[in-house]
BALOBA-1460 file (C-alpha; in Angstrom, 3 decimals):
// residues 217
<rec num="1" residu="x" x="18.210" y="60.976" z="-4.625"/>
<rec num="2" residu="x" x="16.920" y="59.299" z="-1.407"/>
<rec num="3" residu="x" x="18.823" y="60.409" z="2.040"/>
<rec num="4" residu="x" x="20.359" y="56.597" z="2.425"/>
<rec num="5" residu="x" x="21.694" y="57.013" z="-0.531"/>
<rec num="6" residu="x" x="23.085" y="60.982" z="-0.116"/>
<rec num="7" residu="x" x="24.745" y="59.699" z="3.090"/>
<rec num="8" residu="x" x="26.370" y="56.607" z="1.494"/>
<rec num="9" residu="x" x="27.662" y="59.830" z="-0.957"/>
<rec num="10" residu="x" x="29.988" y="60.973" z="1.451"/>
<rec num="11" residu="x" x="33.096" y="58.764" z="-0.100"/>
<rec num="12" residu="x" x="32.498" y="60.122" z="-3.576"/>
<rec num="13" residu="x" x="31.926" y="63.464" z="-2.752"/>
<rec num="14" residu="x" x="35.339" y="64.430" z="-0.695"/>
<rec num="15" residu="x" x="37.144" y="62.289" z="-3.388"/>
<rec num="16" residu="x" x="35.795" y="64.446" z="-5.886"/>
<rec num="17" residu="x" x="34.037" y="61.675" z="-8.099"/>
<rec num="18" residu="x" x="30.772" y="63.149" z="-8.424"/>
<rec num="19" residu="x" x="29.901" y="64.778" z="-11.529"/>
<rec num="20" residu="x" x="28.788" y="68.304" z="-11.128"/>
<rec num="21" residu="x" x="24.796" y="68.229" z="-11.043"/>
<rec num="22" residu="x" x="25.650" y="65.215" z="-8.505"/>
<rec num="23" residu="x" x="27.776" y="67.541" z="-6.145"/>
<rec num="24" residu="x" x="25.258" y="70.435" z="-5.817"/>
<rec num="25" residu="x" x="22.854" y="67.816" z="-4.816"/>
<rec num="26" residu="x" x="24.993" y="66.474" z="-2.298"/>
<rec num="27" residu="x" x="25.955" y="70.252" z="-0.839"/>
<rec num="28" residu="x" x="22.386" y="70.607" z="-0.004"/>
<rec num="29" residu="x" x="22.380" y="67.633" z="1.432"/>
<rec num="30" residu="x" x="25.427" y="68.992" z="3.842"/>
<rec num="31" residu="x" x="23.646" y="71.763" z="5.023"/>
<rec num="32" residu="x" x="21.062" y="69.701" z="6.935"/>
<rec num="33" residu="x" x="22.927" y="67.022" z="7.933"/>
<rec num="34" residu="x" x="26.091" y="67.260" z="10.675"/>
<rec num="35" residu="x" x="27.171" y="63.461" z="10.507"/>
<rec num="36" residu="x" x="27.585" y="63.720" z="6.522"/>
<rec num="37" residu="x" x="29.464" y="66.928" z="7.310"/>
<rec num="38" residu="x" x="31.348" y="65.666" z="9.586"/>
<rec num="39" residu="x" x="32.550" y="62.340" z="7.741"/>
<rec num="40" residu="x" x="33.702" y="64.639" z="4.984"/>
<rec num="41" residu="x" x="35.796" y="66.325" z="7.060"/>
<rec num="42" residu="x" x="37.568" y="62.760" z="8.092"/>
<rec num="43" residu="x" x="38.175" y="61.848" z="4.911"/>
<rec num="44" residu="x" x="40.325" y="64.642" z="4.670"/>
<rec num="45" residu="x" x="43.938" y="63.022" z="4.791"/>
<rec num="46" residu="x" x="42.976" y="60.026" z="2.734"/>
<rec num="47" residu="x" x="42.057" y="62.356" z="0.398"/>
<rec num="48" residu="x" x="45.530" y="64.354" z="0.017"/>
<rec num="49" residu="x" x="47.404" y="60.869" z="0.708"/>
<rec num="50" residu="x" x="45.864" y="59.746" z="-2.870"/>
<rec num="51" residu="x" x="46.633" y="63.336" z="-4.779"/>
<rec num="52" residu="x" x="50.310" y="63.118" z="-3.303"/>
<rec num="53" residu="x" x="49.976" y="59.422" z="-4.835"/>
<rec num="54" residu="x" x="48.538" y="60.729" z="-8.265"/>
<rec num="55" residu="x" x="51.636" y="63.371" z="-7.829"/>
<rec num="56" residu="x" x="54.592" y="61.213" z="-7.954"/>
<rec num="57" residu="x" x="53.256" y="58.401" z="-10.205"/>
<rec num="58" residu="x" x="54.266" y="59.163" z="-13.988"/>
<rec num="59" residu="x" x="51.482" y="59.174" z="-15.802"/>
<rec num="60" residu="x" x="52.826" y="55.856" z="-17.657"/>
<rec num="61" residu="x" x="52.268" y="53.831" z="-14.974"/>
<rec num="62" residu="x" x="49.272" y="51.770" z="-14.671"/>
<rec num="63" residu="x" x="46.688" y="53.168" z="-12.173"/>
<rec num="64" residu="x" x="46.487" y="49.460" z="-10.817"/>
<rec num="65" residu="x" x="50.637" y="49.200" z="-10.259"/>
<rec num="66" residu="x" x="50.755" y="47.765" z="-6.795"/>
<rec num="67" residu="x" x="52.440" y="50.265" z="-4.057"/>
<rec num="68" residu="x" x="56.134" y="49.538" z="-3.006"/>
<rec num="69" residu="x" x="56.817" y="47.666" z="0.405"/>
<rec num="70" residu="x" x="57.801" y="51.659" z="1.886"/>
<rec num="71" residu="x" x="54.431" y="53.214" z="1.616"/>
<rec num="72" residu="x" x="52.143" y="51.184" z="4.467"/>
<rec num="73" residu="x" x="55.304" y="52.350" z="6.222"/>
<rec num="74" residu="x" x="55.240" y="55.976" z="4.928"/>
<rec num="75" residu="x" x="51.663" y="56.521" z="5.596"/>
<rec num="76" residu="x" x="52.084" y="54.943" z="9.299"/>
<rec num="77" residu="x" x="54.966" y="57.469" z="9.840"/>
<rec num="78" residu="x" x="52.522" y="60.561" z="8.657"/>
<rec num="79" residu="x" x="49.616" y="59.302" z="11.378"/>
<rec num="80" residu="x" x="52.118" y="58.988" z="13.744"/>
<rec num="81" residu="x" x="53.023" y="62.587" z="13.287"/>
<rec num="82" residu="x" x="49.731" y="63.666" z="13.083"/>
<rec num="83" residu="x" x="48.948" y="62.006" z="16.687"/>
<rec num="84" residu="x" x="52.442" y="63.750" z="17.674"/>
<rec num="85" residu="x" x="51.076" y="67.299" z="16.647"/>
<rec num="86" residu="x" x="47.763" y="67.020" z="17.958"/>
<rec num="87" residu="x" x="49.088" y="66.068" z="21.828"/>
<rec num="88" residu="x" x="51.151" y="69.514" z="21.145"/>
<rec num="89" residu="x" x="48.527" y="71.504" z="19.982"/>
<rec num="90" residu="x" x="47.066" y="72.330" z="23.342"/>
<rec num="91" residu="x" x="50.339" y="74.023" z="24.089"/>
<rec num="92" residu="x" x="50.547" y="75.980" z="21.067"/>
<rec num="93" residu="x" x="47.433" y="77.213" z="21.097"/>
<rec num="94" residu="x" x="47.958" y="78.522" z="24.793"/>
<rec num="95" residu="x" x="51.484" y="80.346" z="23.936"/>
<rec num="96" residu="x" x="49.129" y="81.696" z="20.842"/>
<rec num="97" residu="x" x="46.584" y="83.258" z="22.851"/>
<rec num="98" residu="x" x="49.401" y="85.124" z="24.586"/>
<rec num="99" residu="x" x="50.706" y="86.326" z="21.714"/>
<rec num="100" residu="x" x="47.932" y="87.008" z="19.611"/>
<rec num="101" residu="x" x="46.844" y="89.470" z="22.029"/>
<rec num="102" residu="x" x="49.697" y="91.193" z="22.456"/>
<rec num="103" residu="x" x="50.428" y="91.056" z="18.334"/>
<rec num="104" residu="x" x="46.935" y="91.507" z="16.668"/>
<rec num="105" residu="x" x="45.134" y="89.796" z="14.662"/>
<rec num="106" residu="x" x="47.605" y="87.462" z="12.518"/>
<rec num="107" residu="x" x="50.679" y="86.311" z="13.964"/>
<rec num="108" residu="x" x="53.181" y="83.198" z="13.411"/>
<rec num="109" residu="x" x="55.123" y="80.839" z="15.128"/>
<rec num="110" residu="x" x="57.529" y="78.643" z="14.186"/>
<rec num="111" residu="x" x="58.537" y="75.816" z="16.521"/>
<rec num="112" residu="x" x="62.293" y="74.396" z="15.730"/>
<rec num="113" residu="x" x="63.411" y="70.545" z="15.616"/>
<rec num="114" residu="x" x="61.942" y="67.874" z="12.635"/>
<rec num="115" residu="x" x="61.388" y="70.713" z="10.472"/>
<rec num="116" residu="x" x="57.947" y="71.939" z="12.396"/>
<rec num="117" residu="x" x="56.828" y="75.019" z="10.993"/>
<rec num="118" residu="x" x="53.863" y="76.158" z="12.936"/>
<rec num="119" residu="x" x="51.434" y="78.962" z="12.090"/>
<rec num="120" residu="x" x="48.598" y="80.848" z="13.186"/>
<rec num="121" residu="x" x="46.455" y="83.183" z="11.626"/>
<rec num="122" residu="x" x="43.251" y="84.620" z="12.100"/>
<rec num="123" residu="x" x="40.780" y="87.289" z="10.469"/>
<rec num="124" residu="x" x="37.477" y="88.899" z="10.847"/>
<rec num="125" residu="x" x="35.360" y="89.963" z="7.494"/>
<rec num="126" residu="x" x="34.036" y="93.103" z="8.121"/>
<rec num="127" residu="x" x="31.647" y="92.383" z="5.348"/>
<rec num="128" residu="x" x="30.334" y="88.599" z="6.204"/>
<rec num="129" residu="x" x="30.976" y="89.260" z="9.820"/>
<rec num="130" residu="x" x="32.701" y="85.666" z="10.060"/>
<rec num="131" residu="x" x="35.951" y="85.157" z="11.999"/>
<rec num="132" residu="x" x="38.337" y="82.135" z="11.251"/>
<rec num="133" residu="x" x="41.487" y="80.980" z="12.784"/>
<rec num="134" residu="x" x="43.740" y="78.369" z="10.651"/>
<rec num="135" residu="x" x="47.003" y="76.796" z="12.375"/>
<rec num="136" residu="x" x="48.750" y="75.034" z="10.188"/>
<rec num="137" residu="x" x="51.753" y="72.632" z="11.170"/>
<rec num="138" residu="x" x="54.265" y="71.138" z="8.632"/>
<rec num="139" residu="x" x="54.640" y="67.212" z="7.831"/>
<rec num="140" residu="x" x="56.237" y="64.981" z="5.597"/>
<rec num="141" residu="x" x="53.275" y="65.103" z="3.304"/>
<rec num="142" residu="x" x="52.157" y="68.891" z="3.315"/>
<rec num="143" residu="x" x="50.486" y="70.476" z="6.115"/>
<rec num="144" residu="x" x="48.545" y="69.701" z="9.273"/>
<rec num="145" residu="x" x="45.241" y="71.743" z="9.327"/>
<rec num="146" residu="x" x="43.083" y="72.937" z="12.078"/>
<rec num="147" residu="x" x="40.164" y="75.245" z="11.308"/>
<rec num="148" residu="x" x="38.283" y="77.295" z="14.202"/>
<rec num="149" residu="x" x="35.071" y="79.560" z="12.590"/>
<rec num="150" residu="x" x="32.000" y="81.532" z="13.999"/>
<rec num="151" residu="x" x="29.630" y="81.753" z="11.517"/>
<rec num="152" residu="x" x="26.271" y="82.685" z="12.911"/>
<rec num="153" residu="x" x="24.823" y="82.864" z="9.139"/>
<rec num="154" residu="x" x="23.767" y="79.300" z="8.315"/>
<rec num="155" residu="x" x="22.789" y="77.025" z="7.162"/>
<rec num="156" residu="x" x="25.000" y="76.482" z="5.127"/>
<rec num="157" residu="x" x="28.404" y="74.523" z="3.639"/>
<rec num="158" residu="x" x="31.351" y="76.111" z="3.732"/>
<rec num="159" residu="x" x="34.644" y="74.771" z="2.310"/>
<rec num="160" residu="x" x="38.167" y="76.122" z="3.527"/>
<rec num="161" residu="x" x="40.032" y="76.672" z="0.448"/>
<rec num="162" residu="x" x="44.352" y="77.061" z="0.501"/>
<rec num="163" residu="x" x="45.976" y="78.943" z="-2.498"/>
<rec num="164" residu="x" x="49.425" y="78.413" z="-3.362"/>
<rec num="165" residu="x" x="51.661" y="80.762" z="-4.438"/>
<rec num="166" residu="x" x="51.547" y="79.362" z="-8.196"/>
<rec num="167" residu="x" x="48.143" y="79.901" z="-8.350"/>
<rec num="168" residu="x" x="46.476" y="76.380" z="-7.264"/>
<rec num="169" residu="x" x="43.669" y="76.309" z="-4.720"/>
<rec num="170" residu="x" x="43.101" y="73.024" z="-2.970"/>
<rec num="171" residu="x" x="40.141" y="72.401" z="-0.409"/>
<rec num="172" residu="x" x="41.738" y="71.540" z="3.274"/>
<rec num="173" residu="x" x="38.282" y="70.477" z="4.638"/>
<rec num="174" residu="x" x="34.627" y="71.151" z="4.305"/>
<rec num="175" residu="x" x="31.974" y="71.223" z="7.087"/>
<rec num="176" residu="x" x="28.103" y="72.421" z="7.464"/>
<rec num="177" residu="x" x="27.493" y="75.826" z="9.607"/>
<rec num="178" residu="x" x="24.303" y="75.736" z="11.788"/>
<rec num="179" residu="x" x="21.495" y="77.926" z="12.129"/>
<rec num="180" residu="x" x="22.000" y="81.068" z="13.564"/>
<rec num="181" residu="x" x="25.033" y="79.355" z="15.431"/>
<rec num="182" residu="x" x="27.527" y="81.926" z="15.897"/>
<rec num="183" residu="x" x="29.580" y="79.907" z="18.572"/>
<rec num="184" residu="x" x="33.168" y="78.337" z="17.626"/>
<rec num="185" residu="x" x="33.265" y="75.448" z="15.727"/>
<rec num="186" residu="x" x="36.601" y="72.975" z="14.977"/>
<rec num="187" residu="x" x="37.601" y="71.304" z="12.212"/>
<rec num="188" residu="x" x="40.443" y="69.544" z="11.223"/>
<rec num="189" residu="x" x="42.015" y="68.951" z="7.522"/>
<rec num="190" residu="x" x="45.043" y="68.638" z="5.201"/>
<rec num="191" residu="x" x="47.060" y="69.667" z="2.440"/>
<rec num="192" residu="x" x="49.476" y="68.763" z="-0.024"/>
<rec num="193" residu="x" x="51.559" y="72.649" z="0.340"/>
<rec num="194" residu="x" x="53.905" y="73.142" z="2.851"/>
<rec num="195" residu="x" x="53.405" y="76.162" z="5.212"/>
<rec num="196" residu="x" x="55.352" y="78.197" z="2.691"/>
<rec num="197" residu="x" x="53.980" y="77.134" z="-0.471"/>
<rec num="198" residu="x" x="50.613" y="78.818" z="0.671"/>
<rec num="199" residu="x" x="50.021" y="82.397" z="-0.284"/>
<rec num="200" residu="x" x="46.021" y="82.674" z="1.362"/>
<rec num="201" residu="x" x="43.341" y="80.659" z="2.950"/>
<rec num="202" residu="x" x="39.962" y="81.317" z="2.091"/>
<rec num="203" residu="x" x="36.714" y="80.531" z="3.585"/>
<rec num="204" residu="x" x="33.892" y="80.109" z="0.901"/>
<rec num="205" residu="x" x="30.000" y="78.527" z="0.925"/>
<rec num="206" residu="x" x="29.686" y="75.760" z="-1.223"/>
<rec num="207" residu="x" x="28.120" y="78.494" z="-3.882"/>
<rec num="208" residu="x" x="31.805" y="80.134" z="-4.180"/>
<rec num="209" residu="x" x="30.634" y="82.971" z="-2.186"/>
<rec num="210" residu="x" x="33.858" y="84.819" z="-0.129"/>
<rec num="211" residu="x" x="32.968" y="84.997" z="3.870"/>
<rec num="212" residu="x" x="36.750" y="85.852" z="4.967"/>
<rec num="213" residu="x" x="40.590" y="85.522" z="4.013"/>
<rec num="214" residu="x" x="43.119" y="84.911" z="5.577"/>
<rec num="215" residu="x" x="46.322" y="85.510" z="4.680"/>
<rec num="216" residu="x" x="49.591" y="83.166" z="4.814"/>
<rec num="217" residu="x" x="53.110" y="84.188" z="6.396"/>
């Protein structure tokens, strides 16, 4: 596969449309290239806007059935929010320094009004050595995802994985770690759970291989 056409891959791959041998291509690909990486990570919330789509449609209905009139109006609503929580996060994450270091190393927070549930953990792997801090605010479609990780092992791609509590595991973003980069890197993603519907979070490579958990309130 020739690098034009890995990049133009990016689509396919974070709507899971590539076929396996296709995938592991495009995961080597990630390691050695940031801006592929990084688009992944952006498509994101389309990508849990269409599951929550596949969700609620019976399966009778014709993939082609045009949308109702509400959900341009829905999906406005959700970026609105998500604009909302990001001007707060700066606050949050200040009142979660504080507390973090008077707590340890997993605390939660839960901010009242609109239903906001928001939640911070974090968690070193002895083992892998790489640390990972998730905070996780509630919306209308799920959750609102940020990702901070120091991973000085890479290259390498990495996938941050929720579990629910029935068992499902859904990936809330992907992204490539450096070489030798142990500094703190930022992502942001989605899900489809609520807050409370999430047992773990787990931070794998794109091999499956475990480099830390961290666990939900």
């Amino acid at each position: 596969m020739r690098s034009l056409e890995r990049h133009r891959d990016v689509a396919a791959y974070a709507l899971g449309v590539l076929n396996e041998a296709e995938a592991f291509r495009f995961e080597d690909h990630l390691m050695e290239c940031a801006r592929c990486a990084a688009h992944v990570t952006e498509f994101g919330p389309v990508t849990r806007q269409l599951m929550l789509y596949r969700r609620s449609t019976p399966q009778f209905v014709h993939p082609m059935t045009k949308p109702g009139p509400q959900l341009l109006n829905r999906l406005l609503e959700a970026v609105a929010n998500r604009h909302r929580a990001l001007r707060r996060r700066t606050l949050y994450a200040v009142a979660a320094s504080v507390v973090i270091a008077l707590a340890g190393p997993a605390v939660a927070i839960m901010a009242g009004g609109e239903d906001k549930t928001v939640q911070i953990v974090e968690a070193t792997d002895a083992r892998s050595g790489v640390w990972a801090q998730v905070t996780s605010e509630n919306e209308a479609y799920g959750s609102q995802v940020e990702l901070k990780v120091k991973d000085g092992a890479g290259p390498r791609a990495c996938h941050l994985i929720a579990i629910g509590r029935d068992g499902s595991e859904e990936t809330v973003t992907s992204w490539s770690a450096a070489h030798h980069d142990a500094r703190e890197n930022t992502m942001m993603g989605a899900s489809a759970m609520h807050s409370d519907e999430i047992l773990r979070y787990e931070v794998r490579t794109a091999d499956g291989d475990h480099l830390v958990t961290l666990p939900s309130r």
